[in-house]
C-alpha positions in Angstrom: 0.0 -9.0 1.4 2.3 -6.0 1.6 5.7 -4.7 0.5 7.0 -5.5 3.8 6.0 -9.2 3.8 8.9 -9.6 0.7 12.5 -9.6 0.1 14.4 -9.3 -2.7 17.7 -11.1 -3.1 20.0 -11.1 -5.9 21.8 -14.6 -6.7 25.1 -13.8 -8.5 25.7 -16.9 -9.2 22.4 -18.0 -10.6 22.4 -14.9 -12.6 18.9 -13.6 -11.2 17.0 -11.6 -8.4 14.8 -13.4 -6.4 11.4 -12.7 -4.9 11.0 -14.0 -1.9 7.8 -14.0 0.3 8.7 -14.3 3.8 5.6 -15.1 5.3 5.6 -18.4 3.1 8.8 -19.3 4.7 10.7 -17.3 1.9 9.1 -19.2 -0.8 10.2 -17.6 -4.5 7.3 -15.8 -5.7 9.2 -14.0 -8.3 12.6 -13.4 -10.4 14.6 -10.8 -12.5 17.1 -12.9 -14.8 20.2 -10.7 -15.5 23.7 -11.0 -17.7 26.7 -8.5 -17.1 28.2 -7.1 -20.3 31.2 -5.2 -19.2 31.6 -2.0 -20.8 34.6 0.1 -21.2 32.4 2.9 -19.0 30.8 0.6 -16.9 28.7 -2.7 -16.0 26.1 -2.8 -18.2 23.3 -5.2 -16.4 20.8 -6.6 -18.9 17.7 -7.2 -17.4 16.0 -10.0 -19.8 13.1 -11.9 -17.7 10.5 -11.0 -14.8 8.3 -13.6 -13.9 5.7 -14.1 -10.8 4.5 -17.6 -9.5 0.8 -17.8 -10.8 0.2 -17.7 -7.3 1.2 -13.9 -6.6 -0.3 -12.8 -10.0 -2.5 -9.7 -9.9 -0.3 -8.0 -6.4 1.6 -5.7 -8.6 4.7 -7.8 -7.6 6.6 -7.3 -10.5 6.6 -3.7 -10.5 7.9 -4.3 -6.7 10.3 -6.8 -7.7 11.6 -4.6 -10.6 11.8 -1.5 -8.4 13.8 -3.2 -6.7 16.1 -5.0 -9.0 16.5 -0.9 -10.7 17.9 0.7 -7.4 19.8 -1.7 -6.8 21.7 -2.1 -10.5 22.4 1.3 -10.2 23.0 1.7 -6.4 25.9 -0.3 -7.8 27.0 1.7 -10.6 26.4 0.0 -13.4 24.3 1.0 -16.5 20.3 -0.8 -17.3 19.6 -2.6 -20.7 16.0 -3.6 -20.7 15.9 -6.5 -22.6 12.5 -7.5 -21.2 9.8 -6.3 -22.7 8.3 -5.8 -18.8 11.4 -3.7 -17.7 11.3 -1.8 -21.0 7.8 -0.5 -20.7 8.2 0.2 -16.2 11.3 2.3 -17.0 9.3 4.7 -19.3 7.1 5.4 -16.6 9.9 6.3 -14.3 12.0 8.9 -16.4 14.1 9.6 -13.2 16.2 6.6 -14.1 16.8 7.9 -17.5 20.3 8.6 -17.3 21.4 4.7 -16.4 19.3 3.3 -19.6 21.5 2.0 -22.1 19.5 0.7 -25.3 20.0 -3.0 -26.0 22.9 -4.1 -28.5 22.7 -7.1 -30.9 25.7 -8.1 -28.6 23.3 -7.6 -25.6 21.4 -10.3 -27.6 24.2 -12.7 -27.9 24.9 -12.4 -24.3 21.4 -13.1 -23.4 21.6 -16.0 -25.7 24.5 -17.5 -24.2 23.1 -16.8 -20.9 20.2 -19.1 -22.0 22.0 -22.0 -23.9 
């Protein structure tokens, strides 16, 4: 499979990026879960779960899918907090997005916990 055979979608109001592998007639291989915090700079996104479907494991989907879910979240302005340990450790290897990192916040925490309940 290639880049080219997925899409990803964000959901607003599910609250999560979606994966979707268009030659399965766009079944969901993967998702980023996500909670706003607004901030009195900006959006802050916090970025707390990437999963794959079992299915798609071993593709190097998730890097694609958080790639993804990255340029868009700041395409938009808004600031990263990688809650997920995943995100976390991708964005250390991509320094050029740096600059939109903001470190997660016990209130971070709480809104991820709401987000949850």
């Amino acid at each position: 499979m290639t880049e080219q055979t997925f899409d990803v979608v964000d959901r607003p109001t599910e609250s999560r990026y979606v994966l979707l592998d268009r030659s399965a007639a766009d079944r969901e291989a993967g998702e980023e879960s996500y909670v706003d915090v607004d901030a009195a700079a900006a959006v802050q996104r916090v970025l707390f779960h990437t999963g794959i479907d079992d299915a798609y494991g071993g593709r190097g989907l998730a890097s694609l899918l958080v790639q993804h879910v990255v340029d868009d979240v700041v395409a938009r302005g808004y600031a990263l907090v990688p809650v997920c340990p995943y995100v976390a450790k991708w964005l250390t290897r991509h320094p050029e997005y740096d600059a939109h990192i903001v470190a997660p916040t016990p209130a971070h925490l709480r809104a991820v916990s709401a987000r949850r309940a």
